[in-house]
N, C-alpha and C positions, 0 to 999 in steps of 0.2 A: 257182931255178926261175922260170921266164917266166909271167907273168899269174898268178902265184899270192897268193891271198886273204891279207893277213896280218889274223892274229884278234889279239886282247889274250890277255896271258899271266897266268896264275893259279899262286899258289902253293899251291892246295889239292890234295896226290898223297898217297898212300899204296901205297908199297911200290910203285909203279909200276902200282896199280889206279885203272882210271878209278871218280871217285866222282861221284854222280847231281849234276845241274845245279842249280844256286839255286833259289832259290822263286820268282823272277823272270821265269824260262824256262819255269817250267810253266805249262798251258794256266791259265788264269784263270778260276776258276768264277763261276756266277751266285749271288745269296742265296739262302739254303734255302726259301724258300716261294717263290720266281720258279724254283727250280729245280724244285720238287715238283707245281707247277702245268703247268708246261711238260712235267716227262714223265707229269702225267695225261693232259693233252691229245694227247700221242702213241699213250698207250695207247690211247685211246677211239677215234683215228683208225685203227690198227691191227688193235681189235679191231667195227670197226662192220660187220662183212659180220655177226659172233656176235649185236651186240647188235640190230639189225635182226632177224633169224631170232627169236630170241629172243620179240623185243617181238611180232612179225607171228603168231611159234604162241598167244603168251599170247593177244593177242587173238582169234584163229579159235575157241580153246578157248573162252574168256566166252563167244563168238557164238555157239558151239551149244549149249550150256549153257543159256544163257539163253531161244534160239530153240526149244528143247525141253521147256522148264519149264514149266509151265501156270500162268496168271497166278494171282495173289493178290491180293484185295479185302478194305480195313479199314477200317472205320469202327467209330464209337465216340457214346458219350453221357455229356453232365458233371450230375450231380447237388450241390446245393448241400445238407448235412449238419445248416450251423450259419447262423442267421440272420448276416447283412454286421455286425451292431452289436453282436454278442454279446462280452463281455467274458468276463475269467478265472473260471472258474467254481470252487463252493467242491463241497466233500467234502458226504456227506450229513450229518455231524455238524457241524453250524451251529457251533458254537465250536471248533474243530479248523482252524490254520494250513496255506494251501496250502504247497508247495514252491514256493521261488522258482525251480524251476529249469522248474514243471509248465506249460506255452504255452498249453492251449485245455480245453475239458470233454471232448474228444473224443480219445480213443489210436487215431489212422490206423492204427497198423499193424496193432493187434488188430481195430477193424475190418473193414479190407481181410481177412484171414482169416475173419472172420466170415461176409463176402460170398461167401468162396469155396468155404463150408462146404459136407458135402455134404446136411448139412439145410436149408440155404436154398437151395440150387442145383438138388436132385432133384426139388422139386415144379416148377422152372418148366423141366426139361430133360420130365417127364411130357406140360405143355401142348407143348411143341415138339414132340414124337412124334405130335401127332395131323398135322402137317403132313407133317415128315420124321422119318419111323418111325426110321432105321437110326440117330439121334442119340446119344451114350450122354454119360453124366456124364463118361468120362474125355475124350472129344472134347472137348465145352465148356470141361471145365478146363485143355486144351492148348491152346487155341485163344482164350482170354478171358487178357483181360490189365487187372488194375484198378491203376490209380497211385493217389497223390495230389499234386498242383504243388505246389511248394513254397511257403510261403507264401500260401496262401490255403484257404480252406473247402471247395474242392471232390474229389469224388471223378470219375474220370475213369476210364470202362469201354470195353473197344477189345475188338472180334472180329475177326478175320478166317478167310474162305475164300476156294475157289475161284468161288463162287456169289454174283454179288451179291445177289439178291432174297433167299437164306438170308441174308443175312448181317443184311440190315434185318428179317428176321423174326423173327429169335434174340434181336439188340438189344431191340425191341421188347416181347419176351415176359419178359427179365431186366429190365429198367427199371419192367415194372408189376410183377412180382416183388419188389424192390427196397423198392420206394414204399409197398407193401402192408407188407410187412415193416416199416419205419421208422414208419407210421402203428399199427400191434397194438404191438409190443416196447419203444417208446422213449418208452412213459407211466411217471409216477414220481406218488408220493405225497407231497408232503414237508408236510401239512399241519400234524404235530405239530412240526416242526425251527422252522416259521413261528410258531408259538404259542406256545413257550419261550422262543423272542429276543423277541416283544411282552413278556412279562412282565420281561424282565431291562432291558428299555428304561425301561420307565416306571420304576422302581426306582434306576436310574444317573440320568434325567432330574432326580428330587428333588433327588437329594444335588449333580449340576450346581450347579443351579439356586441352594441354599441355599451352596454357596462363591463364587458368582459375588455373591450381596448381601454378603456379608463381606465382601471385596474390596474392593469398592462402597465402604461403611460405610468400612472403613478407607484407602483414596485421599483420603474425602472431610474427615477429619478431621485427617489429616495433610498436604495438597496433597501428594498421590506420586502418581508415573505409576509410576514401575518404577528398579528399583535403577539399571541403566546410567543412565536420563536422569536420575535424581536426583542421582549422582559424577557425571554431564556439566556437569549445569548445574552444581552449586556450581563445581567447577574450573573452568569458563568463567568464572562471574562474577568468580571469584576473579585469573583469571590477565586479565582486562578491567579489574579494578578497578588490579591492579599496572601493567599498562600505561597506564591512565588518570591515575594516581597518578605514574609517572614524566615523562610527556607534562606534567602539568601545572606539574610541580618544572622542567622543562625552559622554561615559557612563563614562569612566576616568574623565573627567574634571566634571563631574555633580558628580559623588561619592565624589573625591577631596572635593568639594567644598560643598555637605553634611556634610563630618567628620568634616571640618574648621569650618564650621557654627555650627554643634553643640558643640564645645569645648567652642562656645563665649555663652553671658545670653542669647540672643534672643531665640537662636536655642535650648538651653537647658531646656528653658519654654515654645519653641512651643513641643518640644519630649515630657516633663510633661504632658503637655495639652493631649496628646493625649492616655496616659496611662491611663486605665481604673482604676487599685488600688491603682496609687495616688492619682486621683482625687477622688475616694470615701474617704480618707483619710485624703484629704484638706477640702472635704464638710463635715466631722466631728468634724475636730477642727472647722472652721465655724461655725457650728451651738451651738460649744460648746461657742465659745465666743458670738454669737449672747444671747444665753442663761444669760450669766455671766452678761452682758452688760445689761439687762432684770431685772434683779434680783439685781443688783445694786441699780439700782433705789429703792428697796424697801427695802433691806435690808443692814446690817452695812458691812464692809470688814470681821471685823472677824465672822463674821456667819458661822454656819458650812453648811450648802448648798452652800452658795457659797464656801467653801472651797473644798464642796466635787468638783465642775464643773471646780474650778479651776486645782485641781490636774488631773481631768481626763483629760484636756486639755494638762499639760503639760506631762502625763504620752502618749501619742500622737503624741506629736512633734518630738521622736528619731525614731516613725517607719514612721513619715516623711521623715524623713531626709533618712532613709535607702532606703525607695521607692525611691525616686531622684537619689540615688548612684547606684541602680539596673539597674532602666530605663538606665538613662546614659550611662552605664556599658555595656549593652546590646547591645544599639545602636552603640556606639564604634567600639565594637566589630564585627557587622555584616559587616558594613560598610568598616572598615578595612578588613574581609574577603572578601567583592565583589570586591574590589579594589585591593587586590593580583590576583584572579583569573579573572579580567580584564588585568590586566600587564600581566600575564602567556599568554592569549588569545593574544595578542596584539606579542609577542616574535612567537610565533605560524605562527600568521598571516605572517609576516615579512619574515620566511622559505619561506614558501608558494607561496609567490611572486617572489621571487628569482626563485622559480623551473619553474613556470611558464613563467617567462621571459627568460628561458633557452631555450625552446620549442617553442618558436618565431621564433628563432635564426632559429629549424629543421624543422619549417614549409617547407619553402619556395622546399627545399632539395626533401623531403618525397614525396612535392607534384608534383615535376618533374619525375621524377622515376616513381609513381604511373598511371601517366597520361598520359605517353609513353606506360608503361604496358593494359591500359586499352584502348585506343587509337586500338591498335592492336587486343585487343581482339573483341571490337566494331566491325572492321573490317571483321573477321573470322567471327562474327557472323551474320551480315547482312549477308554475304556471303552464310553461312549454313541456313537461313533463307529466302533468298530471291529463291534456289534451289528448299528447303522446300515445301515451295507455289507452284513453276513450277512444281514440282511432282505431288502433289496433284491438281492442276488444270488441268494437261494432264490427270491424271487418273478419272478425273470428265466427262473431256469432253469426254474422249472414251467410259463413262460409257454412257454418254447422246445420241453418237453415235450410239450405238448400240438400243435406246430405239424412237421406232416409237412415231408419229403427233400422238395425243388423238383427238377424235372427241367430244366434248364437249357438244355443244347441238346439236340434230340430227334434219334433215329437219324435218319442217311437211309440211301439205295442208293449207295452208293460208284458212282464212272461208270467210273473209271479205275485201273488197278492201282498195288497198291502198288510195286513196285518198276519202272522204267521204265528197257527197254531200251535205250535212247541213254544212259544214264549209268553202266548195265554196260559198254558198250560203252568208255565215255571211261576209267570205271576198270582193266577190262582190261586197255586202250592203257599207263594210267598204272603198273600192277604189271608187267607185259612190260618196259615200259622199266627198271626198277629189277630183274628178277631178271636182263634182259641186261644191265643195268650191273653186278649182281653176278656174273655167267657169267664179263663181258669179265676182272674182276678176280681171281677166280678161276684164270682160265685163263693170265693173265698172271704168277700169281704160280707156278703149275704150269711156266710155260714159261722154260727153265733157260739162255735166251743171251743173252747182253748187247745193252743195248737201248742206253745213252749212254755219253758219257765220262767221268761224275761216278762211273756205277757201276763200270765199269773202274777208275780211280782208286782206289775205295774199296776193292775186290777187292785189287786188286793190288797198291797201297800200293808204287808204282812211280813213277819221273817217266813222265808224257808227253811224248816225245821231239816227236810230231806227231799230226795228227789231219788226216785226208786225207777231203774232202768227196767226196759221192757221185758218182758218175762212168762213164758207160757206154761209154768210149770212143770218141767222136764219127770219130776219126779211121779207124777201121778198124784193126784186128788187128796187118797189118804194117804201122802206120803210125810206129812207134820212130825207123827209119832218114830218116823224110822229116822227121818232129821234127827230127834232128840238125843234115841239111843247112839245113832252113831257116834254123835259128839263126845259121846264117852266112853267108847266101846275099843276095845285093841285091836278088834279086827272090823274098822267101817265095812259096812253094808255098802252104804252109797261112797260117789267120789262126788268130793264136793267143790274141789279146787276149781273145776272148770265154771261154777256158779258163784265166786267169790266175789265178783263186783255186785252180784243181786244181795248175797248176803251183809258182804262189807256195809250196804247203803243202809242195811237195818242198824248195825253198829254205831253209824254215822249219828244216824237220827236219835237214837238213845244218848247220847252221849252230849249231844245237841240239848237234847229235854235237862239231861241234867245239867250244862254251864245257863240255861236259862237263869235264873236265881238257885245259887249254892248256898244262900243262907235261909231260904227256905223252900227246899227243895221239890220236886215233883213228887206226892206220895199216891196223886189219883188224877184221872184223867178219863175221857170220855172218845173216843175216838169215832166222827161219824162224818157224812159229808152230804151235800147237797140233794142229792137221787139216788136211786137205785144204782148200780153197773158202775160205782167210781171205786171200788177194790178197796173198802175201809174194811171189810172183816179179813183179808188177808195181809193188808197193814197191821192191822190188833195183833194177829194171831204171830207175824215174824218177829215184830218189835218185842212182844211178851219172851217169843226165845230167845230172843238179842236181849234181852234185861237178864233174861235169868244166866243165860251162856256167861255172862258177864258179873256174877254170882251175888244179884238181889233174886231176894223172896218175891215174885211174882203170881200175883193173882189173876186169870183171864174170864171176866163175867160176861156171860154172852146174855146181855139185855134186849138183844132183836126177838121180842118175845113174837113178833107176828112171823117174820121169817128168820127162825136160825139154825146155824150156818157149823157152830164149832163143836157140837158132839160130831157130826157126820165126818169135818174137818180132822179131827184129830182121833177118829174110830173109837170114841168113849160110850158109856150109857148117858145117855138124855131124858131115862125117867124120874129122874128128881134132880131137880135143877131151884133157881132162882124163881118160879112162881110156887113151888111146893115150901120153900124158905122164908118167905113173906107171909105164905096164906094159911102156913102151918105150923103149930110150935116144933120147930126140929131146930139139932144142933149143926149147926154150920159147918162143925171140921165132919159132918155125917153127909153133908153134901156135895162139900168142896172135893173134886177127883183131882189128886196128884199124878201126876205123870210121870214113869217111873222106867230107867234107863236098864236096859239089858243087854245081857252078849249073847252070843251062843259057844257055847263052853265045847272045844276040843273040834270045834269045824262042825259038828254035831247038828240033829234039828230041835234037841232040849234046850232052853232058855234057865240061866240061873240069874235069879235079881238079882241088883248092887243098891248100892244107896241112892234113894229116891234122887229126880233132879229137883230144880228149885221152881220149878213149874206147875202150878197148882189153876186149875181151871172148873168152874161153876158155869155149869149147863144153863141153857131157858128154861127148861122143864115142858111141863106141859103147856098149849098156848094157854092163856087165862082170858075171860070175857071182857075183861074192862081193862088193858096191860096199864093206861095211863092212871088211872087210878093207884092201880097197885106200885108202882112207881114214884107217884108221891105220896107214898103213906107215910105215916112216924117211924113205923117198923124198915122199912125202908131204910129210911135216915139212919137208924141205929146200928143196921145192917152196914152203914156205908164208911160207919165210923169206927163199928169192931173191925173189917178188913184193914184199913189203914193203921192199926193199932199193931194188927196182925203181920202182915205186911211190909215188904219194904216199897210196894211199887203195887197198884190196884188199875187195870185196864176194863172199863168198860164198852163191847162192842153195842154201840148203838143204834137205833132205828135210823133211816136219812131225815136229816131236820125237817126238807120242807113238806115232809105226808106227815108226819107224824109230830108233835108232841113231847115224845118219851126222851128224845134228848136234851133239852132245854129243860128237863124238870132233874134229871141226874147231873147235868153239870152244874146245876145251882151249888151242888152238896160235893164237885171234889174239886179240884185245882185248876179248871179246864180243860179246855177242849184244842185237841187237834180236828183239824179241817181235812178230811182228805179229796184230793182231786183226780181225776183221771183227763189225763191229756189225750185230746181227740174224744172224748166225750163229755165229760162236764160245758154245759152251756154258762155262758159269762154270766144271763142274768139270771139264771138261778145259782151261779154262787154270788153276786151282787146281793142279790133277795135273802140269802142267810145268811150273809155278813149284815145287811141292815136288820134282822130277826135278831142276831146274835147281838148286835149293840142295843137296840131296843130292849132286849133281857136285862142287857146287863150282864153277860155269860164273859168271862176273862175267854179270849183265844189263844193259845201258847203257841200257835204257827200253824201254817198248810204245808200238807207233804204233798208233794208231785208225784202221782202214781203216772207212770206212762204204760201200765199194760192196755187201761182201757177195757176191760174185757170184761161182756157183758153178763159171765158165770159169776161173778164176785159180785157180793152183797156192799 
C-alpha cells in the first residue's frame, strides 16, 4: 500500500482481541492536589453566576434585616469588690487551713447571683418606676448582664436598650443600689477570732524564745554552727590537710633529691652554669687562652706578651676556683634550709590530722543533740508564725470589712449603637459568600455529567484513546470537504496552523488505535456514545481524515440511519447510501463517494482535479422502516467484511447506544467500539449504563475519547 504509515509491531493479542494500550499511551494525569485544586477552580468558575446570586440575596437579606431593626444602646459600670492589695483571706475560724486551691475571699459566682437576686434588684427596679413606670423585674433581669474579668477584682454591669437616656438611668439607679448594699451586708465581727490568736501568740512566743537560748548556750560551748557545716568543715580540713600532707612529701622528695644532685659533677656545673660571676669569670680566662693560643702562633714562649697573658690567666684560675666554692656553698646551704623547714611543716601537718580525726569521732554526737534542739524550735516557730499570719489576715479582712464597693467607671449615655450596620453589612457579604460556596458545591455534587478526564478515567476504568480540546468549529459546517483539499492543494484555502492542537488530538487518537495491538490491528471500528449531543459523528468524521491524512485507505459509513449527519457534513449526495446497499442488489464501489482533492488553477474560480484522496465515505441513504433489522442482516455482515478486505481502516458512525440497538449489532461484526464522551454533558450514569450494556454484549471497547466541545449540534 502507497504512503502507508508503518507502526512498530507488538506481540501482546489475545485470541485476536485488540487489548487496551500501555500506560504509556494514556493521557498522563496531574498530582492529586494539582488535580483536586484545578477542578475546584473549575467548579467555582462554573458555578459563580449561583455563588454571586447567592452572596448578593444573603446580603440584601442582612440589609433589611438590619435596616428594620431598631437600634440597641449598652453601656455598663465596673465596681471594684476587694481592695488592689488584698491578699488570700482565711475562714472565720482563725485556726482552720485555707484550700490551696481557694483564690480570693470573694465566690464571684455566688456573688454575681446575689446581685441578681430578686431581693436586691426589686427595691432598685421600685426607684426606676418612678421614671419609667412600664419597668418590671423580668425586663431588668433580661436586659442586665454582670461578669467578672478574669483575673482581677472587679465586677462588671452592662444594660442595654433601645433608649439611651434609660439606659444611663437604670445604670445609675443599680450602681447606688449596689454600693448601698455592699456598705449594710459586708460588715463582720471577728473580734473574738483576734482575741484567741493574741493569747496563743504570747504563749508559742515563750516557749520560741526559751529554745532559741538553748541553742545559743549549746553552739556556744561546743563551737557548732549546724550539723552540715560541722561534717563540712572537719572533711574539708581533713581532705586540705591530706592534700597539704601530700604536696609536702612531694617538695621533700624534690629538695632531697636537689641537695643529692648537686653534691655529684653534673649538678654542680649545671648550679655553675647558672651563676652569673662564674661565668663572667670563665669567659675571662677563655678569652685569655683564646688570646695566648693566637699569639702562639706568632710569637716564641718566652715572649714577654705572652708571658704577660699567661700569668694573667693563671692569676684567674684561684678566683675560679673560689666562685665554684661560693656558688656551691650557697646552694647547699639554701636547700638544706628549705628542707628542714619542709620536715618542721610536715611534723605540723601530722598534729593537725590527729586533731581532726578526733572531731569525726564528735560529729555524729553534736549533731543528734543539735537537731532534737532545733527540731523543736522549728516547731514553736511555725507555730508562732503560722498565728502570726491569722492575725494579720483577720485584721486585714475586718479592715476590708468595713471599706464599701468602689464604683469604678460610672455610667454614661452610650452615643452610638451597639451593633453597627456596616459590619452587618460586611458579615452578610462574608456568610452569602460561604453559603454560595456551599450552594455552588452542593449543586455540583447533585449535578450527574462529567466535568474532566481524571473523572472519566476513574468512571470508566478505561484507556483514553484521545482527548479532543474544545472547539466551535471556526470553519463553518460544510467546511470537512475544503479541510481535505486544502491538505493537498499549493495554494491552501484555509490556514489551519492556528487549529493545530484541535487537529493534532485527531492524529493522537489514530495513532493511539493503532499501538492498541500491532499484531492485529484496527481494520473496523464503530464509533458511537451514550446520547445524543456527545459529538461521536464529528469524532468519526476527523478521525477518518486523520487516518487518511496519514495515508490508509479509509472508509466513513454513516450508519445513523435514523439521524444522519455526513452527507450534509461533507456537502455529498445522500441519495444512495447504505440502506439502497443492503436492500438492493448494487455494487458498492457504485455507492461508496470518494472524496476528491482540488486546487484552483492560476488563482482562477475553475477547479482542476488531482488524484483522488484516500477518503472514501458511504452515505445512510434513505431512512429505511425497520434500520435494526437491516443492520443485522447476512447481507450486512458480508458487506462489513468486503470493506475490510477493501480497506485499510472501516469507520462506522453509529446510532447512541442507549435509544437504539443499531450499535451493538454492528460492532458484534468489526473490531470494536470507541466510546465517545462529551465533557459537561455526558451523564455518569448513562455512560455507567452502556459500559454495563457493552459488557453484557460482550462488545470488545478499544477506549473513550473525551470530547470537550459538548455541543448540543453534534450527533
Amino acid at each position: 500500500m502507497e504512503n502507508q504509515t508503518k507502526l512498530p509491531t507488538s506481540l501482546n493479542s489475545t485470541n485476536g482481541r485488540v487489548l487496551p494500550p500501555p500506560e504509556y499511551l494514556q493521557t498522563l494525569e496531574p498530582s492529586q492536589s494539582e488535580e483536586d485544586s484545578g477542578q475546584l477552580f473549575e467548579m467555582l468558575q462554573r458555578r459563580l453566576v449561583l455563588i454571586a446570586g447567592v452572596t448578593a440575596a444573603t446580603t440584601a437579606a442582612t440589609w433589611a434585616i438590619t435596616w428594620n431593626q431598631p437600634a440597641t444602646y449598652e453601656s455598663g459600670f465596673q465596681l471594684l469588690i476587694e481592695p488592689v492589695s488584698t491578699q488570700i483571706q482565711q475562714d472565720r475560724d482563725p485556726l482552720s487551713d485555707r484550700n490551696a486551691n481557694d483564690k480570693g475571699g470573694v465566690d464571684y459566682l455566688t456573688q454575681i447571683e446575689v446581685l441578681r437576686s430578686p431581693k436586691l434588684l426589686q427595691p432598685i427596679v421600685e426607684q426606676i418606676k418612678s421614671r419609667y413606670p412600664n419597668t418590671s423585674y423580668s425586663e431588668i433581669f433580661q436586659k442586665l448582664k454582670i461578669e467578672h474579668p478574669p483575673d482581677t477584682k472587679l465586677i462588671q454591669v452592662i444594660y442595654s436598650h433601645s433608649d439611651p437616656d434609660r439606659v444611663r438611668f437604670v445604670l445609675e439607679k443599680i450602681a447606688d443600689g449596689y454600693l448601698r448594699y455592699s456598705q449594710k451586708e459586708r460588715e463582720s465581727n471577728l473580734s473574738y477570732g483576734i482575741t484567741f490568736v493574741d493569747r496563743q501568740i504570747s504563749d508559742t512566743r515563750r516557749r520560741v524564745d526559751t529554745l532559741q537560748r538553748q541553742m545559743q548556750a549549746f553552739r556556744q560551748q561546743n563551737n557548732f554552727i549546724g550539723p552540715d557545716a560541722l561534717a563540712n568543715q572537719v572533711s574539708n580540713q581533713i581532705q586540705s590537710l591530706e592534700q597539704q600532707k601530700l604536696e609536702t612529701d612531694k617538695s621533700i622528695a624534690e629538695m632531697q633529691r636537689q641537695y643529692n644532685n648537686l653534691q655529684g659533677r653534673d649538678g654542680a656545673m649545671s648550679a655553675l652554669s647558672a651563676d652569673p660571676a662564674y661565668q663572667k669569670t670563665l669567659d675571662k680566662i677563655r678569652e685569655l687562652e683564646s688570646k695566648l693560643a693566637t699569639e702562639s702562633t706568632r710569637f716564641q714562649e718566652d715572649n714577654a706578651e705572652i708571658r704577660v697573658i699567661r700569668e694573667q690567666r693563671d692569676s684567674l684560675l684561684p678566683v675560679l676556683r673560689q666562685e665554684a666554692q661560693r656558688v656551691l656553698g650557697n646552694q647547699l646551704a639554701k636547700l638544706g634550709t628549705e628542707l628542714s623547714v619542709l620536715q618542721t611543716r610536715q611534723q605540723v601537718l601530722d598534729r593537725a590530722e590527729n586533731y581532726w580525726n578526733g572531731e569525726v569521732q564528735r560529729v555524729p554526737v553534736l549533731s543528734r543533740v543539735f537537731t532534737d534542739l532545733d527540731r523543736e524550735r522549728n516547731v514553736a516557730t511555725d507555730s508562732l508564725n503560722r498565728l502570726l499570719k491569722t492575725r494579720e489576715t483577720l485584721q486585714i479582712e475586718a479592715a476590708q470589712n468595713e471599706i464599701p464597693w468602689q464604683l469604678i467607671t460610672p455610667p454614661e449615655r452610650p452615643n452610638r449603637p451597639k451593633e453597627s450596620r456596616e459590619r452587618n453589612l460586611i458579615l452578610g457579604a462574608i456568610a452569602g459568600l460561604l453559603l454560595g460556596t456551599g450552594a455552588a458545591l452542593m449543586s455540583e455534587r447533585l449535578d450527574r455529567r462529567l466535568r474532566s478526564v481524571s473523572e472519566l478515567k476513574k468512571l470508566s476504568k478505561l484507556p483514553i484513546l484521545g482527548v479532543v480540546p474544545n472547539e466551535s468549529n471556526p470553519l463553518g459546517r460544510g467546511a470537512m470537504p475544503q479541510i481535505l483539499k486544502t491538505m493537498q492543494s499549493d495554494r491552501p484555502r484555509y490556514d489551519l496552523s492556528q487549529y493545530s492542537q484541535f487537529t493534532e488530538s485527531f492524529r493522537s487518537l489514530y495513532t493511539n488505535l493503532c499501538l492498541l495491538n500491532t499484531d492485529h490491528p484496527v481494520r473496523s471500528l464503530v464509533v458511537s456514545s451514550p446520547t445524543a449531543g456527545d459529538g461521536k459523528t464529528t469524532i468519526a468524521l476527523y478521525l477518518a481524515q486523520a487516518a487518511a491524512a496519514m495515508g490508509q485507505r479509509v472508509l466513513l459509513i454513516d450508519a445513523d440511519l435514523r439521524n444522519p449527519q455526513i452527507a450534509d457534513r461533507l456537502e455529498v449526495s445522500g441519495d444512495q447510501g447504505l440502506t439502497e446497499l443492503v436492500a438492493k442488489n448494487l455494487n458498492p464501489q457504485d455507492v461508496v463517494q470518494r472524496i476528491d482533492a482540488l486546487v484552483t488553477a492560476g488563482g482562477g474560480s475553475d477547479h482542476t482535479p488531482l488524484e483522488p484522496t484516500n477518503l472514501s465515505v458511504l452515505t445512510s441513504g434513505k431512512m429505511p422502516l425497520d434500520p435494526t433489522r437491516l443492520l443485522s442482516s447476512q447481507k450486512m455482515q458480508r458487506l462489513n467484511d468486503y470493506f475490510k478486505a477493501m480497506y485499510d481502516l472501516v469507520i462506522f458512525d453509529a446510532p447512541p447506544l442507549l435509544n437504539f440497538a443499531d450499535s451493538s449489532l454492528l460492532a458484534n461484526h468489526t473490531d470494536g467500539m470507541v466510546v465517545v464522551t462529551g465533557l459537561g454533558k455526558t451523564d455518569r450514569s448513562d455512560l455507567r449504563q452502556m459500559l454495563d450494556t457493552l459488557q453484557t454484549a460482550r462488545i470488545s471497547v478499544l477506549g473513550i475519547v473525551a470530547n470537550r466541545s459538548g455541543s448540543g449540534s453534534d450527533a
